[in-house]
C-alpha positions as CSV (number, residue, x, y, z in Angstrom):
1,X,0.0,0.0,0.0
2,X,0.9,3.5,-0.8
3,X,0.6,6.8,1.7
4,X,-2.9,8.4,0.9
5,X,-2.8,11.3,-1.7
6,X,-2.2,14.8,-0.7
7,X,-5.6,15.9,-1.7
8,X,-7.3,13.4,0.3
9,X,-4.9,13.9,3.5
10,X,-5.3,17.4,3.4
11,X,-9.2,17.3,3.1
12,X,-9.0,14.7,5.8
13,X,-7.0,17.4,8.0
14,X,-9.2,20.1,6.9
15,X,-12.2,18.9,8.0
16,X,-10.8,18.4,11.6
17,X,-9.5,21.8,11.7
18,X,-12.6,23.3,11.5
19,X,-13.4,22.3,15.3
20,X,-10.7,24.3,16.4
21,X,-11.8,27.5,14.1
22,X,-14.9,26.6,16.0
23,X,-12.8,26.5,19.5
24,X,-10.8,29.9,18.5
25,X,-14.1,31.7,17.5
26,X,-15.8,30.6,20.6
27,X,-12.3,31.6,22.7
28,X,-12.3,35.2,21.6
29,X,-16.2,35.8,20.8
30,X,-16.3,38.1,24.2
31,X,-13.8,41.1,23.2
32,X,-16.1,42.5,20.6
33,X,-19.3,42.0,23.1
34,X,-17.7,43.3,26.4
35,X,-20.2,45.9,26.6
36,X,-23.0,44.1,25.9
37,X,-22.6,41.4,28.2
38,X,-21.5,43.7,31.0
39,X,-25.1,45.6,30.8
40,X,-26.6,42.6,29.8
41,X,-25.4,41.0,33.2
42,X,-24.6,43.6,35.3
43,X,-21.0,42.4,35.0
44,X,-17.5,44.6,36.4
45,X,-14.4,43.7,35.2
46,X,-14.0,40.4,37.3
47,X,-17.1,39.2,36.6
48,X,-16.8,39.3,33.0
49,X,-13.1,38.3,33.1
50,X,-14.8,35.2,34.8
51,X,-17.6,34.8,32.4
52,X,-14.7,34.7,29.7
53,X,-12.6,32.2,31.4
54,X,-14.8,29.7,32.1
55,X,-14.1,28.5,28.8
56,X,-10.6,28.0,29.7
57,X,-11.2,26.9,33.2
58,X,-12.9,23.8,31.4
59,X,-10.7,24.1,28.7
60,X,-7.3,23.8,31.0
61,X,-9.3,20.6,33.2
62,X,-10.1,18.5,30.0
63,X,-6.7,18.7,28.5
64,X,-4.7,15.6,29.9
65,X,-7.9,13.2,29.7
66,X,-8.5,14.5,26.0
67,X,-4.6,13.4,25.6
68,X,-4.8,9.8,26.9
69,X,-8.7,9.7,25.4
70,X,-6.9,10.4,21.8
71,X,-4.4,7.9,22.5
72,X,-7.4,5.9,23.1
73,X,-10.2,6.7,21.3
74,X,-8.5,8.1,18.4
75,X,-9.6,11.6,17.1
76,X,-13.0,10.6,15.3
77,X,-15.0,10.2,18.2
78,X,-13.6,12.6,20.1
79,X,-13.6,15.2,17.2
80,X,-17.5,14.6,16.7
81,X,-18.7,14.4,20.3
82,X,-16.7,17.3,21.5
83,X,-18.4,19.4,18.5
84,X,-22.1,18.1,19.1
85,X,-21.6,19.6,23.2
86,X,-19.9,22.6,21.6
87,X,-23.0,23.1,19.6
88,X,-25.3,22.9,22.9
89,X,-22.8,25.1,25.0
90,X,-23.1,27.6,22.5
91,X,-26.8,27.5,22.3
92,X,-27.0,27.9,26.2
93,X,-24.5,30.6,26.1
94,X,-27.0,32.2,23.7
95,X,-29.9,31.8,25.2
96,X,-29.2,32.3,28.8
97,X,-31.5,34.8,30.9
98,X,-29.3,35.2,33.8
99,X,-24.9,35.4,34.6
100,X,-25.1,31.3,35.7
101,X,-26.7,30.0,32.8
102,X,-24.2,31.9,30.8
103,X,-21.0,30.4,32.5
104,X,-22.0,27.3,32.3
105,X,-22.4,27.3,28.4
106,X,-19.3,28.8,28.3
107,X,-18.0,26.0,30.4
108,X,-19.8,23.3,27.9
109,X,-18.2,24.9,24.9
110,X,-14.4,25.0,26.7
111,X,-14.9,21.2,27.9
112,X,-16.0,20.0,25.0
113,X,-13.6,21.7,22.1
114,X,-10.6,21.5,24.3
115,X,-10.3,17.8,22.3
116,X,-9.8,20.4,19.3
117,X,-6.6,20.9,19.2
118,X,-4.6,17.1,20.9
119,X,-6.8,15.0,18.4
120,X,-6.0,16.9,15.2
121,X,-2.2,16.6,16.5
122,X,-3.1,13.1,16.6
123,X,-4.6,13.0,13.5
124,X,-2.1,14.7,11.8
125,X,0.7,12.1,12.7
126,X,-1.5,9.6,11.2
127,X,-2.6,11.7,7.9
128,X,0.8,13.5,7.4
129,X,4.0,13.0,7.0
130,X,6.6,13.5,10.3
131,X,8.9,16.3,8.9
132,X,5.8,18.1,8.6
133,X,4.5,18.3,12.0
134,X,5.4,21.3,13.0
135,X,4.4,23.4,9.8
136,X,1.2,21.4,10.3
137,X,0.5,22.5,14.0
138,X,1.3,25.6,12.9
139,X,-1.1,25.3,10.4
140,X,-3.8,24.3,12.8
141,X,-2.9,27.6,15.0
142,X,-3.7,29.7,12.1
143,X,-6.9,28.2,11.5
144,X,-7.8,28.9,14.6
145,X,-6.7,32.3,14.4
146,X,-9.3,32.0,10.9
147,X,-12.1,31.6,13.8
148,X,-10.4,34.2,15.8
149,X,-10.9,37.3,13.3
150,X,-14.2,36.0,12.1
151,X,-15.0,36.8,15.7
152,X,-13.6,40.1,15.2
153,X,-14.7,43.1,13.0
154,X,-17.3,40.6,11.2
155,X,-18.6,39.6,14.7
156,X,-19.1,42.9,15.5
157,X,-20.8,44.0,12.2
158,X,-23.1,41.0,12.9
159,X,-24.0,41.8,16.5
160,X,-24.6,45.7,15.7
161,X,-26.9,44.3,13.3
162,X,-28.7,41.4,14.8
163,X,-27.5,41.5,18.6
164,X,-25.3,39.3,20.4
165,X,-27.6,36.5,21.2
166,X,-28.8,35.6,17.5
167,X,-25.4,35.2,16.3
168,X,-24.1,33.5,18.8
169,X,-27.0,31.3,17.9
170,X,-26.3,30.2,14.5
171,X,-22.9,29.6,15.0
172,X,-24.3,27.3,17.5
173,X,-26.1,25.4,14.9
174,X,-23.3,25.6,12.4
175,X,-21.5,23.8,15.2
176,X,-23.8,20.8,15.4
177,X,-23.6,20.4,11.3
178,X,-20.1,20.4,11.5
179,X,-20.3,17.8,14.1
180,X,-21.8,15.9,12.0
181,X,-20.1,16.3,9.1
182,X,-17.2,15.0,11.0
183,X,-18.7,11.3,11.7
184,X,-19.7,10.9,8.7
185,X,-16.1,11.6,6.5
186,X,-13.4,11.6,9.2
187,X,-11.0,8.4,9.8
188,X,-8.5,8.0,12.1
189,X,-6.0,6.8,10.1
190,X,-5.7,6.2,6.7
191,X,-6.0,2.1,6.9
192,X,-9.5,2.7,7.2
193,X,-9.7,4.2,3.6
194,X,-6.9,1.6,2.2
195,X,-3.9,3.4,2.4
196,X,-0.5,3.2,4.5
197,X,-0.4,5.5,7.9
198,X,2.7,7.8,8.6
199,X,2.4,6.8,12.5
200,X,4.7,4.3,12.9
201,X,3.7,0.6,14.7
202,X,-0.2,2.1,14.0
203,X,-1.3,-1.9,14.8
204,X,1.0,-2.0,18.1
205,X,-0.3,1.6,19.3
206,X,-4.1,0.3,19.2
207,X,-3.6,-2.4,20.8
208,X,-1.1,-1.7,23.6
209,X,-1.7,0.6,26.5
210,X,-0.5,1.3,29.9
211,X,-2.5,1.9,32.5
212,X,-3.8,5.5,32.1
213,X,-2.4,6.8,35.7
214,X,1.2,5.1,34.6
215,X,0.8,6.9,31.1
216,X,0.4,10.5,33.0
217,X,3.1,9.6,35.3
218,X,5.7,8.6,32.5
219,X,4.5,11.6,30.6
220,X,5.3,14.0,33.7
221,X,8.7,12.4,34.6
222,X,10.2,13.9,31.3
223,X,10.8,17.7,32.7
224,X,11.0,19.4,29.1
225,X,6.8,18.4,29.2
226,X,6.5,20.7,32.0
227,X,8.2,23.5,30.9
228,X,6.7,23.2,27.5
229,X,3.2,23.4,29.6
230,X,4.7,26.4,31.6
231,X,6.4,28.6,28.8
232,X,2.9,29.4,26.9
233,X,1.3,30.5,29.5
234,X,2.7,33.9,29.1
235,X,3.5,34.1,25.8
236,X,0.3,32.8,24.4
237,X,-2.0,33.8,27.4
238,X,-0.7,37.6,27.2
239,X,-2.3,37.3,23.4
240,X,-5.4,35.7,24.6
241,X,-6.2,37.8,27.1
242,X,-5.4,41.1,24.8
243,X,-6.9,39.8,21.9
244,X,-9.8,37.8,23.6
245,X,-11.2,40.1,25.5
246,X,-9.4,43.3,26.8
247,X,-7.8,45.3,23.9
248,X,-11.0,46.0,22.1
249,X,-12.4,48.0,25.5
250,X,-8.2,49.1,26.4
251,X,-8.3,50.8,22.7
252,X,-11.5,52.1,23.0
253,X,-11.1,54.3,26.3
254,X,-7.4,54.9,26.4
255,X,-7.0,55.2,22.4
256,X,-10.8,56.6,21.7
257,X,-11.0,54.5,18.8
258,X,-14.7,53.1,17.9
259,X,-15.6,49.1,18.3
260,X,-15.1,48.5,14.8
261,X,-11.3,49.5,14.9
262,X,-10.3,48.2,17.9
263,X,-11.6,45.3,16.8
264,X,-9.7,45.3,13.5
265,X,-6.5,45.7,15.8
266,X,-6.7,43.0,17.3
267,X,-7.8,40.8,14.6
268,X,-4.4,42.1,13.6
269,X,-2.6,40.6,16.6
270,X,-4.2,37.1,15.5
271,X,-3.6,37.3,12.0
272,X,0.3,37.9,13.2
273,X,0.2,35.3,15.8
274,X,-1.3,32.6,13.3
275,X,0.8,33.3,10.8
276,X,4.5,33.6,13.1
277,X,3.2,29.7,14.3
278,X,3.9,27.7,11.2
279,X,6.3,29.4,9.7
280,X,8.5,30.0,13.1
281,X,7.2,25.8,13.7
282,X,9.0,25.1,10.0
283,X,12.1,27.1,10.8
284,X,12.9,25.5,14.0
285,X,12.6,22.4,11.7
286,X,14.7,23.5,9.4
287,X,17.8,24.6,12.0
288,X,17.6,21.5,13.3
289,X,17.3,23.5,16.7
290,X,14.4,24.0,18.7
291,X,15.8,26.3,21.3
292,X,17.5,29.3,19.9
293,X,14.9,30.5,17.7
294,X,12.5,30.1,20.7
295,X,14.3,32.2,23.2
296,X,15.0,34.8,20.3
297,X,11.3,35.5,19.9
298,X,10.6,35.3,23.4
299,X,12.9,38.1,24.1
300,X,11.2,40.0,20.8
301,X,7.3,39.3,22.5
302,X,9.0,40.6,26.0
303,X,10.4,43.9,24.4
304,X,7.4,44.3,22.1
305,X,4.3,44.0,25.6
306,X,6.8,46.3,27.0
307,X,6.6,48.9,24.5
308,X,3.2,48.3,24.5
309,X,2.0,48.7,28.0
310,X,4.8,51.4,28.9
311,X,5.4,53.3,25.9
312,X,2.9,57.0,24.6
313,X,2.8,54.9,20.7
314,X,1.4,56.8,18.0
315,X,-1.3,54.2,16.8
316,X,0.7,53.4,13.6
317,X,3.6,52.5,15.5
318,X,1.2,50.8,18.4
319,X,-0.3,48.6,15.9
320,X,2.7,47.8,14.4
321,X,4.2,46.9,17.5
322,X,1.1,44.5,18.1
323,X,1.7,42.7,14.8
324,X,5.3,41.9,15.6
325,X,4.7,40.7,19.2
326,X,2.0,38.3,18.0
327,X,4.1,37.0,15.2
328,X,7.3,36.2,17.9
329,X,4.5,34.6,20.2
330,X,3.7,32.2,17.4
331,X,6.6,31.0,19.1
332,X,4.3,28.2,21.1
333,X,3.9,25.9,18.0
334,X,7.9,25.0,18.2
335,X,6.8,24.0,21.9
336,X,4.2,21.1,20.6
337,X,6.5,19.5,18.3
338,X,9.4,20.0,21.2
339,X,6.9,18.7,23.5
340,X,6.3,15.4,20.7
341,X,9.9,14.6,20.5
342,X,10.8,14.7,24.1
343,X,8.9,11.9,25.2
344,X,8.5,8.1,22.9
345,X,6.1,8.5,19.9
346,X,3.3,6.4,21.5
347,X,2.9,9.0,24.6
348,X,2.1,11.7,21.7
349,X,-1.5,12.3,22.7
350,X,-0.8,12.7,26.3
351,X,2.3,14.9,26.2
352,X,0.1,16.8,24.0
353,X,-2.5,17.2,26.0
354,X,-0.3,18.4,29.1
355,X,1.8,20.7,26.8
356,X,-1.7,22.4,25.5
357,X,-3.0,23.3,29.2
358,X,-0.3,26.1,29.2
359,X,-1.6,28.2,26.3
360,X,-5.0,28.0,28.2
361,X,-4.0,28.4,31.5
362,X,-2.6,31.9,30.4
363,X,-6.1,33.1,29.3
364,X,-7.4,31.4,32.1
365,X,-5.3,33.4,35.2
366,X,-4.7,36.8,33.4
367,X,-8.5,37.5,31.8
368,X,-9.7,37.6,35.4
369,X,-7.0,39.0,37.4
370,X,-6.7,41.9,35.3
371,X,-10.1,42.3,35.6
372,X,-10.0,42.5,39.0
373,X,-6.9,45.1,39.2
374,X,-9.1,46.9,36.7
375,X,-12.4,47.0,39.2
376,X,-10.0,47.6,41.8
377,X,-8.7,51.1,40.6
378,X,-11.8,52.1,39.0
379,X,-13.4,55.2,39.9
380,X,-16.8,54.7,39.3
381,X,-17.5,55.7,35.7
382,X,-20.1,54.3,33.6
383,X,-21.1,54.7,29.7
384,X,-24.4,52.5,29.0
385,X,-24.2,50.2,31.9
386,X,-20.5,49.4,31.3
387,X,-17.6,50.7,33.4
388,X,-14.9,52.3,32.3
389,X,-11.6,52.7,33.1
390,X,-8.6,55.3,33.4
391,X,-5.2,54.7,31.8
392,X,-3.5,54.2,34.6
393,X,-6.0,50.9,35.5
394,X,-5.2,49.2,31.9
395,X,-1.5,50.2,32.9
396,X,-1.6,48.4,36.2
397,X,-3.6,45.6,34.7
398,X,-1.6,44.7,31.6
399,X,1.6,44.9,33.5
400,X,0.7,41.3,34.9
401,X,0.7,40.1,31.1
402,X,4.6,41.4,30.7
403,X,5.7,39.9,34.0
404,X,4.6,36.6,32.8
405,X,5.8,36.9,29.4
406,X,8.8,37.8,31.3
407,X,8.7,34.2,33.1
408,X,8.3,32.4,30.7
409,X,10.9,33.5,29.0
410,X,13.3,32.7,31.6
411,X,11.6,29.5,31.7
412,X,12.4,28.4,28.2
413,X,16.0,28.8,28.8
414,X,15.8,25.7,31.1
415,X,14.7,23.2,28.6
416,X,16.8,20.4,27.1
417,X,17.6,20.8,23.4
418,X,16.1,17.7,21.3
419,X,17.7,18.9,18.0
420,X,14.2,17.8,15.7
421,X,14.6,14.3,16.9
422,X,12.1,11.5,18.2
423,X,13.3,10.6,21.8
424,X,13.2,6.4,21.7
């Protein structure tokens, strides 16, 4: 038997993606709707930090069993199930009449699309060839990031027009068709449509597994998988939590811009951030080194937050300055494949799933804490039953997003080199 044709592969691939465009979409929905679900709720900046997070409260809790589940299950079922409780998260979320209701969709949509991103890594070593995993994850990043600016200015041109609730309602149902969709055309691995897999000992991997406590445990002895858990957290988090919920209201009262451009800004941050992840995943590949080029754009997303936070930017240069230090936090994707090689091929699922709580747990700790520095130094101004905040609140608040940039940084520095090779 041959490898499956490109065309098929990629169509395979594609159609798997699509739950994480769902999972980015659903991740950053809030930042264009702050004010409407702050007077909708009666929400302060905790509150809605909270509201925000619970997707990556449930998110960050389902990652290591959606790691041994894919090593398990394999991505099919998972990939199809998640997305049919995505599609009833989102209509709660939609539908809700009170603050509860509304967190706990928002908790169904995190639990349930957090298999996104492990099973179509899984997938991909199955469907594609190995020298292209990381140009692949990074692919999968930026289709993500496809969900993220569709929940940007054309989120907000959709809301202004048929409110918040309706459109957060159809994308619910689009959800459940894609769901569908999935268990009807997806495979697992390309035996199942006649062809020869790119994971190696396929036969051996289905049939032989430890126990799933011993699995974690191996998993976690390695110490490059937790630091390529902890090192995301700030770069990726301090993009999440700008991007995903508070730079659209930070450039509307500091900047006075209007929704629509803020929200074009940090689309613009995204559009960056996806595209620095494959080709910064491919050029790691190509060194032969995962390390350097790591650090090197760590230092890059440091300076640029920085800049950002500290420095009076003209909003050419401030926009600018966003762009770059999104692309250099693209950085994360050389952490899965890193992540992939430092432990043996058949713990792939599960050192994935550990690796990919770190992104998560970024958005999950900063989106309310700054939310809370923000309530705590505001002075009790409102503008249609949404509080705003003076400049030297956001200053105080998004300092906690460059201090863990800043660790993480320091953290990378402490991992062990695996020079683009499979550890036996």
């Amino acid at each position: 038997m041959t490898h499956p044709p490109v065309r098929l592969a990629w169509t395979i691939w594609g159609l798997g993606s699509l739950v994480y465009l769902v999972a980015f979409f659903q991740r950053v929905a809030p930042a264009v709707m702050t004010e409407q679900l702050m007077t909708e709720f009666a929400l302060g900046g905790a509150a809605l930090g909270n509201l925000s997070a619970f997707y990556f409260y449930a998110y960050v809790a389902m990652q290591i069993p959606t790691g041994l589940l894919a090593d398990r299950w394999g991505p099919r079922k998972l990939l199809a199930s998640g997305t049919a409780v995505a599609s009833i998260g989102g209509a709660l979320f939609a539908l809700a009449p009170n603050f509860e209701l509304a967190a706990l969709g928002r908790t169904l949509v995190g639990a349930s699309v957090a298999v996104g991103f492990v099973s179509m890594l899984k997938l991909s070593s199955h469907w594609i060839a190995p020298n292209r995993f990381a140009l692949v994850s990074g692919l999968l990043l930026m289709m993500g990031l496809v969900g993220g600016v569709i929940a940007g200015v054309p989120l907000r041109l959709a809301v202004d027009v048929f409110g918040w609730r309706g459109v957060m309602a159809v994308f619910a149902a689009f959800t459940a068709l894609l769901a569908v969709a999935i268990w009807i055309f997806l495979r697992d691995d390309p035996s199942e449509r006649g062809y020869t897999s790119h994971f190696h000992h396929v036969d051996n991997a289905k049939r032989e597994h430890a126990p799933i406590l011993a699995s974690l445990a191996e998993v976690l002895s390695y110490g490059n998988i937790w630091l390529m858990m902890l090192v995301p957290v700030g770069f990726s988090g301090a993009v999440l939590t700008f991007a995903g919920l508070w730079g659209v209201p930070w450039l509307r009262q500091v900047h006075g811009l209007d929704a629509r451009t803020a929200a074009a800004i940090t689309s613009t941050m995204l559009v960056a951030w996806g595209i620095g992840g494959p080709l910064l995943g491919n050029l790691s590949t190509r060194l032969g080194r995962r390390k350097p080029l790591y650090v090197g754009t760590g230092v890059a997303a440091a300076l640029g937050w920085t800049a950002v936070v500290w420095l009076p930017l003209p909003l050419p240069v401030l926009v600018a300055a966003l762009a770059i230090t999104g692309f250099a936090s693209g950085n994360i994707i050389i952490g899965f494949a890193w992540a992939k090689e430092s432990v043996p091929l058949r713990l792939m699922g599960t050192a994935s799933g550990v690796a990919n709580m770190g992104p998560l747990m970024g958005g999950m700790f900063l989106q309310p804490a700054i939310g809370w520095v923000l309530d705590h130094h505001w002075t009790g101004a409102m503008a249609g039953g949404a509080r705003l905040y003076g400049a030297p609140a956001w200053t105080s608040g998004f300092a906690l997003m460059v201090v863990t940039v800043a660790a993480s940084l320091v953290l990378v520095t402490l991992a062990r080199e695996t020079f683009c090779r499979q550890t036996a």
